[in-house]
C-alpha positions as YAML, in Angstrom:
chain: A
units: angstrom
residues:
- id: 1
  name: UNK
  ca: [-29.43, -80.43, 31.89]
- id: 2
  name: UNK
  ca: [-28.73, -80.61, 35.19]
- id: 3
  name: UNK
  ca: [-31.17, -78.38, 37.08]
- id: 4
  name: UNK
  ca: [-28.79, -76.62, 39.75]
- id: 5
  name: UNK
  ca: [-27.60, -75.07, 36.38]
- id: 6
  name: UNK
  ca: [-30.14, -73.32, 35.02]
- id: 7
  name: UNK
  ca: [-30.06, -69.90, 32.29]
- id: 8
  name: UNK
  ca: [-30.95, -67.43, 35.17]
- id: 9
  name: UNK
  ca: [-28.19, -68.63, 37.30]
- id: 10
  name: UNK
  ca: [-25.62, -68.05, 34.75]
- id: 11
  name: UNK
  ca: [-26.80, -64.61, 33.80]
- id: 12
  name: UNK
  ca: [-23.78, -62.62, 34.19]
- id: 13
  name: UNK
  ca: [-25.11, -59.76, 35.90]
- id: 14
  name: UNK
  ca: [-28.36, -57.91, 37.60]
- id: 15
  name: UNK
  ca: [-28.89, -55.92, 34.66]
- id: 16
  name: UNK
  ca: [-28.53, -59.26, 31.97]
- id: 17
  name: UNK
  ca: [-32.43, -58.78, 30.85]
- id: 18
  name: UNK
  ca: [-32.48, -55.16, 31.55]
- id: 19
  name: UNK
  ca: [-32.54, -52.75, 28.53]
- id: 20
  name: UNK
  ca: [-33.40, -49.17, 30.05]
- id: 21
  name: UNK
  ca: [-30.44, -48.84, 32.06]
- id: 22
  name: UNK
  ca: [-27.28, -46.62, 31.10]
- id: 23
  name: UNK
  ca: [-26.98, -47.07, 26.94]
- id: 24
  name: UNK
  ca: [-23.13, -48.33, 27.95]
- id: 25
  name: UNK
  ca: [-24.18, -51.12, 30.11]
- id: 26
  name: UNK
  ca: [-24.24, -54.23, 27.28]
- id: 27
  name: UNK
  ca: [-27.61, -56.41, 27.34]
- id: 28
  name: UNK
  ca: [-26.29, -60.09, 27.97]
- id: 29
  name: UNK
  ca: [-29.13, -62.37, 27.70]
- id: 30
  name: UNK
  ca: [-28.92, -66.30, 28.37]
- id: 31
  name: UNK
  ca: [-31.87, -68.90, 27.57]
- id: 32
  name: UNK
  ca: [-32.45, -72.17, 26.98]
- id: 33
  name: UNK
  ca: [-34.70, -73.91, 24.70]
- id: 34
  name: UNK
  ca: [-35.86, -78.10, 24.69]
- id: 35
  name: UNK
  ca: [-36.33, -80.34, 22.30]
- id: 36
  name: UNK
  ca: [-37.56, -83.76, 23.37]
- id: 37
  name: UNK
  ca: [-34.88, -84.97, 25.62]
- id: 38
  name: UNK
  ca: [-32.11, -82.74, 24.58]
- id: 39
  name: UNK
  ca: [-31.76, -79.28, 26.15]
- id: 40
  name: UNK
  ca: [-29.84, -76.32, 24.15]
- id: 41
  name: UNK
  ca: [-28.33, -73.72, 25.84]
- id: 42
  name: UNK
  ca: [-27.49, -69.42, 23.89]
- id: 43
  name: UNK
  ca: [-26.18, -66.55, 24.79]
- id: 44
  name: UNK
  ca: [-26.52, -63.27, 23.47]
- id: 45
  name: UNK
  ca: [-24.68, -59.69, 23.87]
- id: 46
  name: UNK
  ca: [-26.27, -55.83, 23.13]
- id: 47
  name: UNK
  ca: [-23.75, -52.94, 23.15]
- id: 48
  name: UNK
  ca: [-23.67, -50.02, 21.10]
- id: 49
  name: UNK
  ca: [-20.59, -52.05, 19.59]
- id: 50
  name: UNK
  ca: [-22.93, -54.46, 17.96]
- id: 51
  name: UNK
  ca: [-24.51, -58.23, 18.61]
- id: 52
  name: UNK
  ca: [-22.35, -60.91, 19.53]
- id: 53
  name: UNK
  ca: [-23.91, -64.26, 19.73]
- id: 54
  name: UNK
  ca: [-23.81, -67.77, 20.47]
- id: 55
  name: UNK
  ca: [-26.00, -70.49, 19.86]
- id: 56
  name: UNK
  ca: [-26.95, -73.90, 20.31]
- id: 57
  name: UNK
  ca: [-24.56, -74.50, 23.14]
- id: 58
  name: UNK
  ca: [-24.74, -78.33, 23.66]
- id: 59
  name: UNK
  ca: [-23.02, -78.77, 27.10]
- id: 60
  name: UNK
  ca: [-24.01, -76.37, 30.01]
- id: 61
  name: UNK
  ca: [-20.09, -76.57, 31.28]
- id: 62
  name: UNK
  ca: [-19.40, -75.03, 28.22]
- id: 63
  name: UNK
  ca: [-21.72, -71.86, 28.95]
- id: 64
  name: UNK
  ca: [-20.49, -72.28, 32.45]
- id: 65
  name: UNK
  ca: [-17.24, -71.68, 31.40]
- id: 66
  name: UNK
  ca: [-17.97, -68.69, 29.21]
- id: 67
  name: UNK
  ca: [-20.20, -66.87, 31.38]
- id: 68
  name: UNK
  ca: [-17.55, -66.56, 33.98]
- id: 69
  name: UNK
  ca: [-14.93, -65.59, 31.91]
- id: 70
  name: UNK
  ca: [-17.18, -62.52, 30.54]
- id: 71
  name: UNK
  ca: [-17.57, -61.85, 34.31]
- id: 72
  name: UNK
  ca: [-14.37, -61.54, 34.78]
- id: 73
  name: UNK
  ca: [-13.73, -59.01, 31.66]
- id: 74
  name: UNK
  ca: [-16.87, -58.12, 31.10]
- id: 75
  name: UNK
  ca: [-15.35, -54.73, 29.02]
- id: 76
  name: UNK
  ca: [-14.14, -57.90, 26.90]
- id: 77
  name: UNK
  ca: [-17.87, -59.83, 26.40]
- id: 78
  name: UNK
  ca: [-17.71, -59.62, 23.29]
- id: 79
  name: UNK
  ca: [-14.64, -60.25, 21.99]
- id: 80
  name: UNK
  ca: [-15.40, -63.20, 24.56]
- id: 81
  name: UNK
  ca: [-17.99, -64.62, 22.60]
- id: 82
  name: UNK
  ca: [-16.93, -64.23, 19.24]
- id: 83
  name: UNK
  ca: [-13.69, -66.00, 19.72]
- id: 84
  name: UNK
  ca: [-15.68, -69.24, 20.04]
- id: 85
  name: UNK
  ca: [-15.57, -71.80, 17.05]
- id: 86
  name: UNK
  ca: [-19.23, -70.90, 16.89]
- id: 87
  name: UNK
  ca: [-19.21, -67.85, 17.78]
- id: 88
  name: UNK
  ca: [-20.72, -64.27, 15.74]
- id: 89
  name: UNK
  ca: [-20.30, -60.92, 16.05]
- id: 90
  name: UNK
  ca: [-21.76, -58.65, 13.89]
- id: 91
  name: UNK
  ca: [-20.49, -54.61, 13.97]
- id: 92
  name: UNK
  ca: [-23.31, -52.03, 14.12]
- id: 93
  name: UNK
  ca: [-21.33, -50.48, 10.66]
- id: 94
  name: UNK
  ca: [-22.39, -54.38, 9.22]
- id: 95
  name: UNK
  ca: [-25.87, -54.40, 10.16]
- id: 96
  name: UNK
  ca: [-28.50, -54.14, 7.65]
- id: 97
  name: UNK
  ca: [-32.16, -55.08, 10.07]
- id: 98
  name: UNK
  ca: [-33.37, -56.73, 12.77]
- id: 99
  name: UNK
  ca: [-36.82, -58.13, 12.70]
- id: 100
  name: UNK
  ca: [-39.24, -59.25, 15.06]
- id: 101
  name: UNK
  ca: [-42.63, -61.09, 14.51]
- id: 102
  name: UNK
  ca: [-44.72, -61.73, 17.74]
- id: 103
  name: UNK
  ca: [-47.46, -63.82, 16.67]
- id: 104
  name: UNK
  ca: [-44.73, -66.36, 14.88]
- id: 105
  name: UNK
  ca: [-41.87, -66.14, 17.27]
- id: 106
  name: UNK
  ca: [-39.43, -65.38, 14.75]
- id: 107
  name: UNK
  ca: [-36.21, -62.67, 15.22]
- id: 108
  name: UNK
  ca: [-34.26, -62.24, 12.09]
- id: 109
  name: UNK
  ca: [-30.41, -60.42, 12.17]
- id: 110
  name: UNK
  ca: [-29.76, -59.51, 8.71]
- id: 111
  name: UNK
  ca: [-26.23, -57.98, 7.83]
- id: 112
  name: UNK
  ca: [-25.63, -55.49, 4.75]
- id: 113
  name: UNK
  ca: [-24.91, -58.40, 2.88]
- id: 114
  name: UNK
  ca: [-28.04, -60.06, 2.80]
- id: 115
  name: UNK
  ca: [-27.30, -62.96, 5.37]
- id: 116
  name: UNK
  ca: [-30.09, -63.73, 7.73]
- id: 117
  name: UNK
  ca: [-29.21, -65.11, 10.99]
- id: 118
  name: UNK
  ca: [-32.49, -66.66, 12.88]
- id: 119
  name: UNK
  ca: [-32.17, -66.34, 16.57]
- id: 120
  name: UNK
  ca: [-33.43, -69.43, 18.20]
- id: 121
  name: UNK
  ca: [-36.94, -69.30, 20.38]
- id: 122
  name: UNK
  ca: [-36.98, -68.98, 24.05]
- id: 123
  name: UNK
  ca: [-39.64, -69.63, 25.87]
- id: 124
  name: UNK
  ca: [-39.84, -66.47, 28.42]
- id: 125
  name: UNK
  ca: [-39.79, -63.51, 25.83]
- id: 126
  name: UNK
  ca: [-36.50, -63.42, 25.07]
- id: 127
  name: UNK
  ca: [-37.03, -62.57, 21.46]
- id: 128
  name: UNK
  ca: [-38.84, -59.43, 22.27]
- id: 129
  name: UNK
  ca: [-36.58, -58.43, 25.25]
- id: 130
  name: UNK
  ca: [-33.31, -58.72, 22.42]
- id: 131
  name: UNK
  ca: [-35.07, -56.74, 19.58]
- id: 132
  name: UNK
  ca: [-35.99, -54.09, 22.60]
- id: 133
  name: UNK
  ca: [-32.02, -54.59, 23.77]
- id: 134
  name: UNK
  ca: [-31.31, -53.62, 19.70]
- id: 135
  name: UNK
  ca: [-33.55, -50.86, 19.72]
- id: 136
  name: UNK
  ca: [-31.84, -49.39, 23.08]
- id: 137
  name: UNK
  ca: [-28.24, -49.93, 22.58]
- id: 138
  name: UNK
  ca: [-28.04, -49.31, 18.73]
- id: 139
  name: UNK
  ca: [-31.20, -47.76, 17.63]
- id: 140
  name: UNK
  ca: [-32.34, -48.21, 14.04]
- id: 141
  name: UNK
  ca: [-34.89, -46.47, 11.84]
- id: 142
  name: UNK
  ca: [-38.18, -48.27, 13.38]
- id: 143
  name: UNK
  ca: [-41.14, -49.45, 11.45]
- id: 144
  name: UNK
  ca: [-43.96, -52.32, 10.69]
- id: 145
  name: UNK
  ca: [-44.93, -54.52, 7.67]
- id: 146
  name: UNK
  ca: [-46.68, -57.29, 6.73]
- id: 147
  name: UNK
  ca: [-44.84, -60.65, 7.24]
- id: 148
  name: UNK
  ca: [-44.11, -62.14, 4.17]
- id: 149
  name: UNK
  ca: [-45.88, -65.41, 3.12]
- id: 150
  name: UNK
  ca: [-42.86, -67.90, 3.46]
- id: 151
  name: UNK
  ca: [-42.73, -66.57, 7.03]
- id: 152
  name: UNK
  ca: [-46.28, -66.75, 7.86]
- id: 153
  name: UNK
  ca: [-46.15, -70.92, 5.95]
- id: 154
  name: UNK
  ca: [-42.76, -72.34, 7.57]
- id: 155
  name: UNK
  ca: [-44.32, -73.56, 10.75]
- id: 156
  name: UNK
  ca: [-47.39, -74.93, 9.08]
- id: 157
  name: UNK
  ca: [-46.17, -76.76, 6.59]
- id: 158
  name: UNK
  ca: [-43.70, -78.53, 8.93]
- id: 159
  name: UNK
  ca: [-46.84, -79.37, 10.46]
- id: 160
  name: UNK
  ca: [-48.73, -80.60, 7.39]
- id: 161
  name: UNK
  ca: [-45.57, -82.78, 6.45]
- id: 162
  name: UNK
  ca: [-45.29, -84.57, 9.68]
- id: 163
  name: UNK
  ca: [-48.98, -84.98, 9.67]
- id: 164
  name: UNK
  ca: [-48.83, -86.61, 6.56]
- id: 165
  name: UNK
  ca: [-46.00, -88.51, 7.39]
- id: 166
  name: UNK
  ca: [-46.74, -90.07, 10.74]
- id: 167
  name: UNK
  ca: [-50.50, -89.86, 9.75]
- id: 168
  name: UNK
  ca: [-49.99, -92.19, 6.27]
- id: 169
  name: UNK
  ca: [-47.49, -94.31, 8.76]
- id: 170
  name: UNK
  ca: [-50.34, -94.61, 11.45]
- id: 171
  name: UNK
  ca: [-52.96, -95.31, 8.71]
- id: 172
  name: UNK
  ca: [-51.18, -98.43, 7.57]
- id: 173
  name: UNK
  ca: [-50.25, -99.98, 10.78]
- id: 174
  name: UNK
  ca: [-54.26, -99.31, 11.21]
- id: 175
  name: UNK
  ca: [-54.63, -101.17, 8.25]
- id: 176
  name: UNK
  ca: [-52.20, -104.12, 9.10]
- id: 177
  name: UNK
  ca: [-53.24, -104.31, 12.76]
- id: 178
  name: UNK
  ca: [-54.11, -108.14, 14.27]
- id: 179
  name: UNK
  ca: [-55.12, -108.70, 17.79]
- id: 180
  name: UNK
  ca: [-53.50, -112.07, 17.30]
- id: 181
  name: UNK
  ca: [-50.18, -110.71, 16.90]
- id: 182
  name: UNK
  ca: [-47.67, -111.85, 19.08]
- id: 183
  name: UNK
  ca: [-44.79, -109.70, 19.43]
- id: 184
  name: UNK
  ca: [-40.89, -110.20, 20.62]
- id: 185
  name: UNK
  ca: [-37.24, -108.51, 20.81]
- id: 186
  name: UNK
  ca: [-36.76, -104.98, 21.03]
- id: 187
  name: UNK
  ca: [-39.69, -102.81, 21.81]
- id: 188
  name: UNK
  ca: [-42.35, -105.51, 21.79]
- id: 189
  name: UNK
  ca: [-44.76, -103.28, 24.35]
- id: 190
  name: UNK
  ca: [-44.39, -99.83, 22.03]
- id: 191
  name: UNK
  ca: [-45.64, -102.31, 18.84]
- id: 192
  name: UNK
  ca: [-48.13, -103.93, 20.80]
- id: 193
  name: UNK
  ca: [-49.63, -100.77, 21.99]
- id: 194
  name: UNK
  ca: [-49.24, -99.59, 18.25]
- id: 195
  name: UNK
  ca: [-50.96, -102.26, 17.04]
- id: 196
  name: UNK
  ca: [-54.05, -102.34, 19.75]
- id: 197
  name: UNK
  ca: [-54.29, -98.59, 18.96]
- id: 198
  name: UNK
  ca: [-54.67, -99.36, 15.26]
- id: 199
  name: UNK
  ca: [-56.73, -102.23, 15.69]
- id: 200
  name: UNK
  ca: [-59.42, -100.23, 17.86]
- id: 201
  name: UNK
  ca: [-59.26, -97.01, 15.81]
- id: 202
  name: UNK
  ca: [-59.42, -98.87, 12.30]
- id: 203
  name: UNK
  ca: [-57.83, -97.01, 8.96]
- id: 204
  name: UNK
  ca: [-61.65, -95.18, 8.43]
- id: 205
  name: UNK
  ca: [-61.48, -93.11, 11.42]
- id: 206
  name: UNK
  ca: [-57.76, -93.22, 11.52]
- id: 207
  name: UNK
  ca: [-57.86, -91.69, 8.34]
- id: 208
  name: UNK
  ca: [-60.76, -89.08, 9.23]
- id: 209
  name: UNK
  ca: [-58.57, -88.09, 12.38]
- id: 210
  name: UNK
  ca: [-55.66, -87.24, 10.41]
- id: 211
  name: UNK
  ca: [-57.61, -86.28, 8.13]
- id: 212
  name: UNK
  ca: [-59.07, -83.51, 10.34]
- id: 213
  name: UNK
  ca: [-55.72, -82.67, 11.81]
- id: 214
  name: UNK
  ca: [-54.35, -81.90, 8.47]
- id: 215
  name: UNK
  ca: [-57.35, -79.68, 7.34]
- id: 216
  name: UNK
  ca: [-57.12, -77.84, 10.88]
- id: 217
  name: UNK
  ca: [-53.63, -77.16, 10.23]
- id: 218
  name: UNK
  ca: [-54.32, -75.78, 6.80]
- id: 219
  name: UNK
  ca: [-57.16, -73.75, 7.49]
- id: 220
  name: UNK
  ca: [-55.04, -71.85, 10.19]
- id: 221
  name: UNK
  ca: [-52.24, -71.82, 7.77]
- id: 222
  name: UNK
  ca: [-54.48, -69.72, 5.30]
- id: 223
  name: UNK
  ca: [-56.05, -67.99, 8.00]
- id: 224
  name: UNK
  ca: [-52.74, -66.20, 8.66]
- id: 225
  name: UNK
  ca: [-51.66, -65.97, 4.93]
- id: 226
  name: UNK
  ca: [-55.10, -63.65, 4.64]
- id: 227
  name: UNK
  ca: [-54.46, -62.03, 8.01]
- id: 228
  name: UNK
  ca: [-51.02, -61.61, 7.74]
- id: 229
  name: UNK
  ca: [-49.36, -60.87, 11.68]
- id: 230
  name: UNK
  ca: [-47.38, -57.53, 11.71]
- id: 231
  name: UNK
  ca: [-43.64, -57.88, 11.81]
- id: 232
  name: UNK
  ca: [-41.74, -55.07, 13.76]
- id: 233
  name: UNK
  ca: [-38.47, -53.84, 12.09]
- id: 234
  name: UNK
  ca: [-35.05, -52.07, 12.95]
- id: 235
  name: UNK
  ca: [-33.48, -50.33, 9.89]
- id: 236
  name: UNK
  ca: [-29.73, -49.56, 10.32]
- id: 237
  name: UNK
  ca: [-27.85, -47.46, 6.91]
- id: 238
  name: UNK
  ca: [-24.62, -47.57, 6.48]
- id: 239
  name: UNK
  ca: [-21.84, -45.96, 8.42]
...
């Protein structure tokens, strides 16, 4: 992403982040989150209207684009952002709960339907600063529970998998590793450096390492199951 545009500079106005001004004033918030070389961009709006949204924004002319048009009608945000081919808004009268859990980053919109819609992690508090925007503009019956124990497993048994899988991967080239290997073509260096690596480490304490790494990641994942984090809720009935 080019860095001259960054999420705070396209923040449509002073009071973007803010949630205890005026209840009318909407709560626009804009972040970005990174994943290896690729950079996604959202946007969210607060009124007491309801939460419009738009995610996983690809191209930061795109936002760009957007963010000044809802400058220049802001009374029109979210109409704005809902008119996008990605775009969501979801009327107070529609929504069901919003739910926040701290320890595992994870903010939940769920309609009176049933449909979950699982706002993407920032990396500056944004989930917290939209469930206190919910809680401001549209209020909600408030409350706390237990996460449930899919919640409290999804992140570390994405971690177990890849553990396995580039763990079992870096156990065999361990195993087929041969200082006299000459390499050629296309990424010759990254294979000789895999190969030195699994020459020097050897499949026994290749396989205790990832070994290790997998138990660590298990005994935290049970950990939590046992000590289950609290998850914060929003209740909305009916209108």
């Amino acid at each position: 992403m080019n860095d001259e545009l960054t999420p705070e500079a396209l923040v449509p106005s002073e009071s973007a982040t803010d949630v205890t001004g005026s209840e009318h004033d909407p709560t626009v918030m804009v972040w970005s989150t990174s994943s290896g070389d690729s950079t996604l961009l959202h946007v969210m709006q607060i009124d007491p209207t309801g939460i419009a949204w738009l995610l996983d924004i690809k191209k930061p002319k795109v936002l760009e684009e957007l963010v000044g048009r809802i400058n220049a009608q802001p009374d029109e945000a979210t109409a704005i952002i809902a008119a996008e081919s990605k775009g969501t808004f979801l009327p107070r009268a529609e929504l069901s709960r919003v739910t926040y859990t701290e320890g595992l980053q994870q903010l939940t919109i769920i309609d009176q339907a049933g449909k979950k819609q699982k706002i993407t992690e920032g990396n500056e508090g944004e989930h917290r600063q939209i469930f206190e925007a919910v809680r401001h503009h549209l209020g909600g019956t408030a409350g706390e529970e237990e996460a449930d124990a899919w919640s409290v497993m999804q992140g570390p048994l994405l971690g177990l998998v890849l553990t396995a899988a580039i763990g079992g991967f870096m156990i065999f080239l361990s195993t087929e590793a041969d200082p006299s290997r000459e390499f050629s073509g296309r990424r010759s260096g990254m294979k000789k450096l895999l190969n030195w690596l699994g020459y020097t480490i050897g499949p026994t304490w290749m396989s205790i390492i990832v070994g290790g790494i997998f138990l660590v990641i298990f005994a935290s994942m049970m950990h939590s199951l046992i000590k289950r984090p609290l998850r914060e809720f929003l209740a909305f009935r009916p209108v």
